[in-house]
DRENVOLO-914968 format. One record per residue (C-alpha): x, y, z; chain. Coordinates in pm, whole numbers, m for minus. Layout:
# residues N
X | Y | Z | A
...
***
This chain:
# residues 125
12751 | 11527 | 8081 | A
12603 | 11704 | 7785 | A
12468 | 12063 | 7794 | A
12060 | 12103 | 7958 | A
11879 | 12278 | 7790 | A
12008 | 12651 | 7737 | A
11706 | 12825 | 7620 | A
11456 | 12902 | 7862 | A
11145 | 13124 | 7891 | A
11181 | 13459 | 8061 | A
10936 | 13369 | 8349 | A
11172 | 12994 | 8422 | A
11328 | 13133 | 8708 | A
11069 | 13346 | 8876 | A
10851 | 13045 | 8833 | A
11118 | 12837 | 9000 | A
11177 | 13105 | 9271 | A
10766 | 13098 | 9359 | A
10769 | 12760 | 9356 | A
11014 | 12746 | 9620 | A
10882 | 12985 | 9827 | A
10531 | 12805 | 9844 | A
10613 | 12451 | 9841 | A
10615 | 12270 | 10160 | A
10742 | 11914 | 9971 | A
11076 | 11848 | 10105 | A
11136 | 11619 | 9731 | A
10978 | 11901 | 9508 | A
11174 | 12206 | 9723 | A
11521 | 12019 | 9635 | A
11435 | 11932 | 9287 | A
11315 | 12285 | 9210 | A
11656 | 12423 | 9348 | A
11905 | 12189 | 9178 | A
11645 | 12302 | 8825 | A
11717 | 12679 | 8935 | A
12086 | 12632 | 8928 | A
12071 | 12478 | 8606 | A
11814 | 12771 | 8488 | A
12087 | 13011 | 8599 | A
12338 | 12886 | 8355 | A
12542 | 12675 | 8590 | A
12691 | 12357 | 8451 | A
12478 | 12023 | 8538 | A
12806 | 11833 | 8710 | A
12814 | 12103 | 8908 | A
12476 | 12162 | 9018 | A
12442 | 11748 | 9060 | A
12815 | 11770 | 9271 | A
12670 | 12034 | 9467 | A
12319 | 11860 | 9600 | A
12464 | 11488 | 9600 | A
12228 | 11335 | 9296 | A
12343 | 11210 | 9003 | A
12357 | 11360 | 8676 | A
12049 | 11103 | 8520 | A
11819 | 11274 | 8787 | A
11921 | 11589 | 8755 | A
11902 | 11604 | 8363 | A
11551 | 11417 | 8456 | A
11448 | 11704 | 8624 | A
11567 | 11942 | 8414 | A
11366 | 11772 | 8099 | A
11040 | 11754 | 8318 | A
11065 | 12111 | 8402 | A
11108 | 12214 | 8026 | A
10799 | 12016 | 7919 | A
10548 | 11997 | 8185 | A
10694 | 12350 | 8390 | A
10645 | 12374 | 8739 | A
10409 | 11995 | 8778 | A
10680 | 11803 | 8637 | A
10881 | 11821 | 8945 | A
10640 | 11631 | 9115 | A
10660 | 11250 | 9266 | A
10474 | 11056 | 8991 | A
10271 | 10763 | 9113 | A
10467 | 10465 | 9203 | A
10363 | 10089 | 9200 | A
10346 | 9893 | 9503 | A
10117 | 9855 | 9810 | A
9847 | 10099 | 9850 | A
9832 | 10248 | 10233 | A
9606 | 10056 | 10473 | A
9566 | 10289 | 10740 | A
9245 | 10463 | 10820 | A
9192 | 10880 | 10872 | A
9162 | 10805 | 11203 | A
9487 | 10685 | 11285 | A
9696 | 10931 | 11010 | A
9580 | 11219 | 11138 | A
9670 | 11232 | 11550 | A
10051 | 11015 | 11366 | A
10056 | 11321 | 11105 | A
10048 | 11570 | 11417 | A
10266 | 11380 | 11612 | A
10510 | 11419 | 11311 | A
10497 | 11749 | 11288 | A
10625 | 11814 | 11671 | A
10967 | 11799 | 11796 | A
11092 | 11421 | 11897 | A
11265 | 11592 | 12187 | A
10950 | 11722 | 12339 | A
10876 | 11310 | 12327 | A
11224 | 11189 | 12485 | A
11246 | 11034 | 12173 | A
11500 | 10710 | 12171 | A
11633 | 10799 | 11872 | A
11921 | 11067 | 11857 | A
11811 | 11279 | 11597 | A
11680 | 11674 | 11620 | A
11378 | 11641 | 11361 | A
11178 | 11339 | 11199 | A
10977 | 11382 | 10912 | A
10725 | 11199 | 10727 | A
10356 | 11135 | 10606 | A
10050 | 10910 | 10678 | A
9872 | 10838 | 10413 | A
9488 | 10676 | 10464 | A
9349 | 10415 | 10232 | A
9040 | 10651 | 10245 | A
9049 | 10924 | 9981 | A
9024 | 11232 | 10298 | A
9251 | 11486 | 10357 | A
9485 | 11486 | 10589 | A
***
């Protein structure tokens, strides 16, 4: 793997270090900390060893972050189907989500689920 970029601006890393503290995006959070350790002069096999991605993604990443800053580590809009569900139904499934699947004697043997209902509605959830 070739070199990422080696110059950065002096504010790269604090801006990757608030970004981590305020982001609540499991995708962005891991994409801003594999970035950091690149930022902080470690080697990109090792950063993309160390998280389990591979070294296209990372170096991805890394390019995003260098043109766009802190918004190019976000999902970009994907084709496919758009969500059917109504505001009515992703909200009580969003809070449901949130709470521990133990509390719900939950089938599944797992200690957390995670996830996101989106409506077809443009509300906030």
């Amino acid at each position: 793997m070739r070199p990422l970029k080696s110059h950065w601006p002096a504010n790269a890393l604090p801006t990757l270090e608030a970004g981590l503290k305020q982001t609540q995006e499991a995708g962005i959070f891991r994409r801003a900390q594999a970035v950091r350790e690149v930022v902080a002069g470690h080697h990109g096999t090792t950063v993309s060893a160390t998280f389990h991605l591979a070294n296209a993604a990372l170096s991805k990443w890394v390019q995003r972050f260098a043109q766009e800053g802190p918004q190019g580590l976000r999902d970009r809009p994907r084709s496919g189907r758009p969500p059917t569900g109504t505001c009515a139904l992703a909200q009580p499934l969003n809070r449901l989500i949130d709470q521990d699947p133990l509390e719900h004697r939950s089938s599944i043997h797992a200690t957390c689920w995670s996830g996101s209902v989106r409506c077809a509605n443009t509300c906030t959830l």
